[in-house]
N, C-alpha and C positions, 0 to 999 in steps of 0.2 A: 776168587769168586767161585761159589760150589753150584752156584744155577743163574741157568743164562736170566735176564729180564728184557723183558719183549716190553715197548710202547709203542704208541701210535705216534704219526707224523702227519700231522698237518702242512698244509701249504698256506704259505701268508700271502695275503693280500684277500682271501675269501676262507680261509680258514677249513680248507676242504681238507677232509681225510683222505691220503695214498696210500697207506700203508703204517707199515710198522717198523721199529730197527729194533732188532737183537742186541743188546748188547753181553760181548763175552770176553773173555779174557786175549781177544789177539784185537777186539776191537766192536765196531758197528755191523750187522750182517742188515741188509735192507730185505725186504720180504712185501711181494703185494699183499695186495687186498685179499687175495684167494689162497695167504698161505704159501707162497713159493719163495723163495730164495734166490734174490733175482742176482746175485755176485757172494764172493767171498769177504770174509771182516775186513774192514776198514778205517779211516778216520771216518769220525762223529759227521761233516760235514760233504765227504765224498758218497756216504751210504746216503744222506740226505739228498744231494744232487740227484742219486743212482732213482733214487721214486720219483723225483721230481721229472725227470727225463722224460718217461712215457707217459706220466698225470695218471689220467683214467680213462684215456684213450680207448686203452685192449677190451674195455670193458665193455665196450661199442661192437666189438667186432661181433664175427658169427663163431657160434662155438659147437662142439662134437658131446653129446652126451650118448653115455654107456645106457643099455635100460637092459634091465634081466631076461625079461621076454622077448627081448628084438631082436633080430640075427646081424642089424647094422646100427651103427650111431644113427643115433638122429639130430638134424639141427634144430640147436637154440638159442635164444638170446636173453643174456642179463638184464634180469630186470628190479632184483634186489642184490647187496654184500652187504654183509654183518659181518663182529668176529664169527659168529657161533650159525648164521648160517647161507648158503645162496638160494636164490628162487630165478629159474629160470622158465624161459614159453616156449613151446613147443615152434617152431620157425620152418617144418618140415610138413610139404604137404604128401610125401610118401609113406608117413608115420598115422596109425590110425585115429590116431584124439585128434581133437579139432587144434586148428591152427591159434596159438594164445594160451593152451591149459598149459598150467603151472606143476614145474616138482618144484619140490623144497629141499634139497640136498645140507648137510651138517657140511658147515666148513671147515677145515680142509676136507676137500673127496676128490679122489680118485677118476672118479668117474666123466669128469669135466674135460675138455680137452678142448685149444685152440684151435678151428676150421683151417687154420692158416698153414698149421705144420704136418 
């Protein structure tokens, strides 16, 4: 196999998107919604359990965005995932925009980071 193929992964019973699996020559690699790499390749149904695990959970939480002009992250909260992009709201009242304006970041970016770690 000379290129990986990446598809989406639905959860049955509502049919919701988690994510995606890799598939490559040692196996399944699971990847959320934002583009990460959540384990190494596997079986077709262990990569499958691996999204299943946390849903979209993480998606809820509070998150660390980079801004070019800011000397500190600022928090915010998901409020869109696409493949192609994220949109999150400003959740910081030490940040000068109002509380709720939106960026739109390309996904995957860098610049996102979980509040948690």
């Amino acid at each position: 196999m000379s290129e990986d193929v990446v598809f989406p992964h639905t959860r049955d019973g509502d049919n919701e998107k988690l994510g995606y699996l890799k598939m490559t020559e040692e196996g399944f690699v699971p990847i959320d919604l934002l583009w990460n790499e959540l384990d190494a390749a596997m079986e077709l149904t262990a990569a499958e359990a691996r999204l299943e695990e946390p849903g979209l959970q993480y998606l809820a939480e509070d998150w660390w965005l980079d801004i070019d002009d800011h000397p500190e992250r600022v928090k915010v909260s998901i409020r869109e995932v696409s493949m192609e992009r994220v949109v999150v709201a400003n959740a910081d009242f030490g940040y000068p925009a109002d509380i709720g304006f939106e960026f739109i970041l390309a996904n995957p970016t860098p610049r996102l980071h979980p509040a948690a770690s």
